[in-house]
C-alpha positions as CSV (number, residue, x, y, z in Angstrom):
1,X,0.0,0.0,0.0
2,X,2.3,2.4,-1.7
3,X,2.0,5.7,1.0
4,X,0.6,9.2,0.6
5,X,-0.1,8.7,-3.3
6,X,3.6,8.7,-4.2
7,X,4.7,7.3,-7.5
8,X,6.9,4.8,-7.8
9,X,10.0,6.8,-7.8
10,X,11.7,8.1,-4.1
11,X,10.4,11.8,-3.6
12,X,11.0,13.6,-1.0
13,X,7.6,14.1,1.0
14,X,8.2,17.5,1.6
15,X,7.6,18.1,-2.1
16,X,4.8,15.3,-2.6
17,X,2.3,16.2,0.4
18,X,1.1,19.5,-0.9
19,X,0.6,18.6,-4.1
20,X,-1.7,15.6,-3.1
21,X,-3.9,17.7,-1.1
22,X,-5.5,19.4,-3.8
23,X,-6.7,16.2,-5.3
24,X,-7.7,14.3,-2.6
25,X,-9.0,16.9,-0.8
26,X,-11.5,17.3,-4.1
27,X,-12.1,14.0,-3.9
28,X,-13.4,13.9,-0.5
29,X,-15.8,17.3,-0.8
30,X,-17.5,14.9,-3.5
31,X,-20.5,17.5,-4.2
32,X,-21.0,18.1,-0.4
33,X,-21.0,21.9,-2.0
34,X,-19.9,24.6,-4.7
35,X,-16.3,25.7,-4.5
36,X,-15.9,28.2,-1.6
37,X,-18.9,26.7,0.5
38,X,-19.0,26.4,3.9
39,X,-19.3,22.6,3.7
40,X,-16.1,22.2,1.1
41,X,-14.2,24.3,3.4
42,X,-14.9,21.9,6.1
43,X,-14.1,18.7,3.8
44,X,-11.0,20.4,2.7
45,X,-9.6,20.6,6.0
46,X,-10.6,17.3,6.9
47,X,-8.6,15.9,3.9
48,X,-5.8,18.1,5.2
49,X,-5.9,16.7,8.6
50,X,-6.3,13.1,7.4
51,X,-3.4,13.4,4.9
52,X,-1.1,14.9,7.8
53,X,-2.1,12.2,10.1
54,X,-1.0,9.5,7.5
55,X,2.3,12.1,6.6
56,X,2.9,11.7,10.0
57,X,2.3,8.1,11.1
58,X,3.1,4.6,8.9
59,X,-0.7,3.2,8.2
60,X,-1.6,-0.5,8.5
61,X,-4.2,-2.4,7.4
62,X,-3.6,-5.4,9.6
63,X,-5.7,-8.0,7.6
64,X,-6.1,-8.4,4.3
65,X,-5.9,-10.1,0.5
66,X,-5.8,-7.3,-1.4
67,X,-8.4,-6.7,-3.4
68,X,-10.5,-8.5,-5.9
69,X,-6.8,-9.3,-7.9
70,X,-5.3,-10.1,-4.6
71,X,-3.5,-13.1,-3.3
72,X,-6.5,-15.4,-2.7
73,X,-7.5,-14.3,-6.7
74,X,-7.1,-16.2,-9.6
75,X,-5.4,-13.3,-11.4
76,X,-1.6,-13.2,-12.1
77,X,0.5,-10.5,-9.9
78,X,-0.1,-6.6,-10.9
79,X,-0.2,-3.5,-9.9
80,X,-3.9,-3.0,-8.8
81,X,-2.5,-2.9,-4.7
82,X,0.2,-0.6,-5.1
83,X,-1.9,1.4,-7.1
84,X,-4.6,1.5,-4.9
85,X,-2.5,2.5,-1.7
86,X,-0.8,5.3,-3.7
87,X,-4.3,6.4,-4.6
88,X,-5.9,6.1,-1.2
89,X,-2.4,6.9,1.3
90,X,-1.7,3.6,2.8
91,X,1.5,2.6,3.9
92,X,1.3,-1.1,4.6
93,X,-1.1,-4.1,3.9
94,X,-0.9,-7.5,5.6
95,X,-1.2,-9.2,3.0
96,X,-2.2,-12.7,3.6
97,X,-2.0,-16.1,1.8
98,X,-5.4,-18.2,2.8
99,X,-3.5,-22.2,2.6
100,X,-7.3,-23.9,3.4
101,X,-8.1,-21.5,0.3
102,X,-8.7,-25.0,-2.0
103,X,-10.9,-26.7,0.4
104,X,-13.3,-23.9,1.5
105,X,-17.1,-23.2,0.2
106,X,-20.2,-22.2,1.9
107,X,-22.5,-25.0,4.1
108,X,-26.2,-25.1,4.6
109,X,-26.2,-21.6,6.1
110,X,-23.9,-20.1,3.8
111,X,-21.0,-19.8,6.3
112,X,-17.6,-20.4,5.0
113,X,-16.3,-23.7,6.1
114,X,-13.9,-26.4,5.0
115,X,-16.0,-28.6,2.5
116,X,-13.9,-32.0,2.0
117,X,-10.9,-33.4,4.1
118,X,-7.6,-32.1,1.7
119,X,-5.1,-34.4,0.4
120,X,-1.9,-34.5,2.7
121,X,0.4,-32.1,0.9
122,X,-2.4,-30.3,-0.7
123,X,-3.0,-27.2,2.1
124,X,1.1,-27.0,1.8
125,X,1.5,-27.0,-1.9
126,X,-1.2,-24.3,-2.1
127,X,0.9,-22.7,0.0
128,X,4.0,-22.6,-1.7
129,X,2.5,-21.4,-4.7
130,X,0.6,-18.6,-3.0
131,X,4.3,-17.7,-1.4
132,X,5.5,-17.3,-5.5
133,X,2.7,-15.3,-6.2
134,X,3.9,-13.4,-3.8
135,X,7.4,-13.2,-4.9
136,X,6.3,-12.0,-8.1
137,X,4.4,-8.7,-6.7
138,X,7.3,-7.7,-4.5
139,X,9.5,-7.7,-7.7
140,X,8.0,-6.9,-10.7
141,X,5.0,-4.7,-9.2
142,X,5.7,-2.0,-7.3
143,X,5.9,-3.4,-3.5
144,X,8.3,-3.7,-1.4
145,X,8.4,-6.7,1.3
146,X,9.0,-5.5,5.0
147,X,11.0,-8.0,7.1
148,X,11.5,-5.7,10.0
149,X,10.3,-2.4,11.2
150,X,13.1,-0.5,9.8
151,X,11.8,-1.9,6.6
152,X,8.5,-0.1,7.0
153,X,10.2,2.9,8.0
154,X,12.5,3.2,5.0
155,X,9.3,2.5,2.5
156,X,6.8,5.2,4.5
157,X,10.1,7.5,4.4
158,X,10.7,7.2,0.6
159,X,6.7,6.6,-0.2
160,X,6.6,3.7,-1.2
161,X,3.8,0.6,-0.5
162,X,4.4,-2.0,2.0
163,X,3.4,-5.1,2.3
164,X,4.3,-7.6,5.4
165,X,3.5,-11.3,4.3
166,X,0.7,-12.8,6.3
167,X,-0.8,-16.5,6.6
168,X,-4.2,-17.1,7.5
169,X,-4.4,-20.3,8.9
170,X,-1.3,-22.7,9.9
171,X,-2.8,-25.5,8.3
172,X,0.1,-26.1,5.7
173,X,2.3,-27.2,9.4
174,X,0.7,-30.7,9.4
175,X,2.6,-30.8,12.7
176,X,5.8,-30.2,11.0
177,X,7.1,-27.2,13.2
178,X,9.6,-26.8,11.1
179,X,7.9,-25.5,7.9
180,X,7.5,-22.1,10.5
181,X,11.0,-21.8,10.1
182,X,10.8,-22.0,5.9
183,X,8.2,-19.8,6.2
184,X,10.4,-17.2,7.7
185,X,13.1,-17.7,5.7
186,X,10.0,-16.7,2.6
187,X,9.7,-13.8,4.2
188,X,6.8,-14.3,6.2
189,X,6.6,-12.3,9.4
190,X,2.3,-12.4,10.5
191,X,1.4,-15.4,11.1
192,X,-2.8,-16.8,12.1
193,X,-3.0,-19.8,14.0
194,X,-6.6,-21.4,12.7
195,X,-8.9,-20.6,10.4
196,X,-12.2,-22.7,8.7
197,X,-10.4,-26.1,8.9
198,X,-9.6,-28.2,11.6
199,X,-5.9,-28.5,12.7
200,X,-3.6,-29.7,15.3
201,X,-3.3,-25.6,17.0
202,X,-6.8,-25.6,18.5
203,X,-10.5,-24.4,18.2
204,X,-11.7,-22.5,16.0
205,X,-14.9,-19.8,16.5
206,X,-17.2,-21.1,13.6
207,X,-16.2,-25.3,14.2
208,X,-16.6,-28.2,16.4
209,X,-15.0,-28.0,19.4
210,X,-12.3,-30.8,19.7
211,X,-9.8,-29.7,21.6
212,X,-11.1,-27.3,24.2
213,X,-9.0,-24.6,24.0
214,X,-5.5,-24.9,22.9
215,X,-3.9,-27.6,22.0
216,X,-0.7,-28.5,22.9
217,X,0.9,-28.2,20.0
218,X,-0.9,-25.0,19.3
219,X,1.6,-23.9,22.6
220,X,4.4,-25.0,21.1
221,X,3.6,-22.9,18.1
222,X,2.8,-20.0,19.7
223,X,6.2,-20.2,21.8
224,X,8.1,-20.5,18.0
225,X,6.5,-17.8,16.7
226,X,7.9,-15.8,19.4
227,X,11.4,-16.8,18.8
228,X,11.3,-16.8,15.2
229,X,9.7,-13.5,14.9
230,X,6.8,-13.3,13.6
231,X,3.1,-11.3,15.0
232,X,1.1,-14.3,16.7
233,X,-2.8,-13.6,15.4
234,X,-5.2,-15.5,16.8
235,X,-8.5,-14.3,15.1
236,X,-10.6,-17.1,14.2
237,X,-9.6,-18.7,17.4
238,X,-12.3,-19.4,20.5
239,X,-12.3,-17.8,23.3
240,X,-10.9,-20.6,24.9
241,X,-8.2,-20.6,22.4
242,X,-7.5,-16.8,23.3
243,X,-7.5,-17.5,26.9
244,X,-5.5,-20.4,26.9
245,X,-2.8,-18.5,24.4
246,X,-2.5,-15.7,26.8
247,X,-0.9,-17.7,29.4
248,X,1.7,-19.1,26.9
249,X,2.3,-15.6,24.9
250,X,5.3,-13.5,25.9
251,X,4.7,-11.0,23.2
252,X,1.9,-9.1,22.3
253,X,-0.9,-10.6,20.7
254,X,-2.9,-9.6,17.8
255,X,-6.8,-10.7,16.7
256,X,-6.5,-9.2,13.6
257,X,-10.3,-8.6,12.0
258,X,-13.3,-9.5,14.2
259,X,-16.1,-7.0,15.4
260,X,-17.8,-6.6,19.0
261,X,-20.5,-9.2,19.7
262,X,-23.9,-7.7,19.2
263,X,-22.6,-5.0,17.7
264,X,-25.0,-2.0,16.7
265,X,-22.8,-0.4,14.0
266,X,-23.0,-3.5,12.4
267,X,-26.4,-4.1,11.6
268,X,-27.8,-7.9,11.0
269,X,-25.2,-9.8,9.8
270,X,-24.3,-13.6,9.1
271,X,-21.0,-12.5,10.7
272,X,-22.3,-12.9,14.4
273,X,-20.1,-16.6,14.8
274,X,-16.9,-14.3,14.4
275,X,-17.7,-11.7,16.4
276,X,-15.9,-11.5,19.7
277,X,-17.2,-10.6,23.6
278,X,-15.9,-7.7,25.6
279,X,-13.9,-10.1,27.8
280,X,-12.5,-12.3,24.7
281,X,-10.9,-8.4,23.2
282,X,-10.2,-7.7,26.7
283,X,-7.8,-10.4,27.2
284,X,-5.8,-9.8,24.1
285,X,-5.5,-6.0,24.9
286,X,-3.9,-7.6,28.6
287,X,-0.9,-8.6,26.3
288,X,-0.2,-5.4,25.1
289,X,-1.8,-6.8,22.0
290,X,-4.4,-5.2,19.9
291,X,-7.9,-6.0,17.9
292,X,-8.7,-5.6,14.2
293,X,-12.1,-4.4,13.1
294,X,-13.2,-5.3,9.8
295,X,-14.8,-3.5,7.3
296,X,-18.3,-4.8,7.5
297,X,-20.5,-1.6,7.7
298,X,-23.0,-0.3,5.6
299,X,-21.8,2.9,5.7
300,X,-17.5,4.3,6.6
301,X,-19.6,6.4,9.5
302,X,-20.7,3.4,10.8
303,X,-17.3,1.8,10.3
304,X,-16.3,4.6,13.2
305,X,-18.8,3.7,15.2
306,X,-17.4,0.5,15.2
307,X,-14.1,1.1,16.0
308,X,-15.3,3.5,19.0
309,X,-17.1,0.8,20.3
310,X,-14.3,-1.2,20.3
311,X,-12.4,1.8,21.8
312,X,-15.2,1.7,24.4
313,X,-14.2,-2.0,25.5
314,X,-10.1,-2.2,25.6
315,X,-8.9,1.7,25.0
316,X,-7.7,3.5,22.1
317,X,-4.3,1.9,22.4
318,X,-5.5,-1.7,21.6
319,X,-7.6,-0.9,18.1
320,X,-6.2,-1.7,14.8
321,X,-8.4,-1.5,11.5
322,X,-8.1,-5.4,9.7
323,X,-10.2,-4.7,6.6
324,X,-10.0,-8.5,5.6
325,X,-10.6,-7.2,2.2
326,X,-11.1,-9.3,-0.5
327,X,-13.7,-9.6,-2.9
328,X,-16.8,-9.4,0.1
329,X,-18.6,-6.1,0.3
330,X,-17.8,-3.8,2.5
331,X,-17.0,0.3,3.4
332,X,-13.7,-0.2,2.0
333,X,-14.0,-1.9,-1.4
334,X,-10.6,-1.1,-2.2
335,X,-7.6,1.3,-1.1
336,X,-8.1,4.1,-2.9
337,X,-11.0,4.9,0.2
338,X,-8.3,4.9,2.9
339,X,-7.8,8.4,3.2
340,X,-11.7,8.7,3.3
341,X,-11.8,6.2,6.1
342,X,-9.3,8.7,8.2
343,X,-11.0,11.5,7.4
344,X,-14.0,10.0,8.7
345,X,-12.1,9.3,11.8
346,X,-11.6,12.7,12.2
347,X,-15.0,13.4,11.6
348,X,-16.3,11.0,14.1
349,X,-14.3,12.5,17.3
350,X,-10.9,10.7,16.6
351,X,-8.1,12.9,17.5
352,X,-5.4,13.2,15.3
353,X,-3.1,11.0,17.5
354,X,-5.6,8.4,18.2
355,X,-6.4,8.0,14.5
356,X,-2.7,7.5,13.8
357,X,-2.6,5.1,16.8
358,X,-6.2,3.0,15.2
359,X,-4.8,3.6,11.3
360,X,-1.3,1.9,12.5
361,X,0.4,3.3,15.4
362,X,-0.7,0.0,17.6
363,X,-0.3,-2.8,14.9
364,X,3.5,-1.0,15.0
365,X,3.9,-0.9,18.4
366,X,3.2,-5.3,18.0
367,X,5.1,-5.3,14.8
368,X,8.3,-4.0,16.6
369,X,7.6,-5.9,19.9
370,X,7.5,-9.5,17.5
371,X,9.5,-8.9,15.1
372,X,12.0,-6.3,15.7
């Protein structure tokens, strides 16, 4: 998510920022009134304040795939994220490669779940391939890959699109620990313990419960992604999971795109089997960790109101924005409404320093703590 609507090139922000204001700050007053107005006044200083809050601050979206030609797409690598983020201001997209990807559809009551047992191998080999998919974007199409915070710095500093490699699901391990370790060496540095198919980690929130918690091996995971290096998420994962992973974590923890149970920014939604309980977010905010809200709102006002009732359960200092974008609809179809999303943060009674801590200030405070 190329930053602040650079180009490709290394320009010095100084020179870049004022000349994005104009446009984006257009692009925001939409027809909210004729040039001069009260009401584009007001938008155009909203744009100004959103754009100097992401000037200021590297932005995360802490879940994602990247679009509808993203990494859990058939399409070949492009440009369509980095163009995006350059267009909307975003700094960094956890970008994540779904290894239960081949096995999922939707059951009886149209939830995603894991359809057929896969072929041993299969969930790895997907994988792998997903991982040179990868490979491809960060060289050919205008991303770079971040390894370690530095890394993020250096590509917000020259204005240029991150993207940290994510996994959603560690069901390629098949109990072989050791594939963690080749997965760093890929460059992965986010990794999610479950997801819609059963493994050997532990529970999941929308599946049978078989091993009440965490499992033991789920333990031993958690513990190597803290040597290794990498951000331990456990969103999919029960309560119990959460709970359990608490008492083994040593690092912060991150549950990177759920919502608040019974959520009333949310409207009806099929999603209520992911939502999570004030005392399930409380317990990762405990670590120092922090929780993702997805972009599941009719409406990017009502995307605020979800993130302040977040706010309202753990504190400002343990909210991240997780999109999970991908080809469901949502108040951030694609990147290019980033800066809109800030802005409406602003709108909404964010301060400046509390949007810059929601928009990627905490998932950076984690990212450092894991990873280094």
């Amino acid at each position: 998510m190329d930053c602040c609507g650079y180009g490709h090139a290394p320009t010095p922000r100084s020179l870049m920022w004022p000349a994005m204001l104009a446009p984006i700050g257009a692009m925001l007053a939409g027809s909210v009134g004729p040039l001069g107005s009260t009401a584009a006044a007001r938008t155009a200083e909203t744009a100004s304040a959103a754009l100097d809050v992401l000037r200021k601050s590297i932005s995360v979206d802490v879940h994602t795939h990247g679009g509808k030609t993203g990494i859990t797409s058939k399409a070949p690598p492009n440009e369509d994220l980095a163009n995006a983020m350059r267009a909307g201001s975003l700094a960094v997209a956890c970008l994540a490669d779904v290894p239960d990807g081949p096995i999922l559809g939707r059951n009886a009551q149209g939830v995603l779940a894991a359809v057929r047992v896969p072929e041993p191998g299969e969930l790895y080999r997907h994988h792998l391939e997903r991982l040179t998919w990868m490979d491809e974007m960060v060289a050919s199409h205008g991303l770079r890959r971040a390894l370690t915070a530095a890394d993020l710095e250096a590509a917000h500093q020259a204005g240029q699109p991150a993207v940290i490699a994510d996994v959603e699901g560690l069901d390629f391990l098949e109990t072989k620990i050791e594939r963690l370790e080749e997965a760093h060496q890929r460059g992965i540095r986010h990794v999610q313990l479950v997801h819609y198919t059963p493994n050997d980690i532990g529970d999941f929130q929308t599946g049978a419960v078989t091993h009440q918690g965490l499992a033991a091996f789920g333990a031993e995971v958690i513990r190597a992604c803290h040597r290794l290096g990498f951000v331990c998420d456990v969103a999919h994962a029960t309560e119990a999971v959460v709970r359990q992973a608490v008492r083994v974590a040593t690092k912060p923890l991150l549950l990177s795109h759920t919502a608040l149970s019974e959520s009333r920014a949310m409207c009806p939604t099929a999603l209520t089997g992911r939502q999570v309980s004030a005392d399930h977010a409380r317990a990762i905010a405990e670590t120092g960790g922090s929780i993702g809200v997805w972009h599941f709102f009719p409406s990017l006002e009502k995307y605020v109101d979800g993130l302040k009732e977040m706010t309202e359960i753990v504190g400002v200092d343990h909210v991240s924005i997780g999109t999970d974008q991908h080809v469901t609809p949502g108040s951030v179809p694609d990147y290019t409404r980033w800066v809109h999303l800030v802005a409406a943060m602003l709108r909404g009674g964010f301060t400046p320093e509390e949007t810059g801590k929601i928009a990627g200030g905490n998932y950076m405070r984690i990212f450092r703590a894991a990873v280094g």
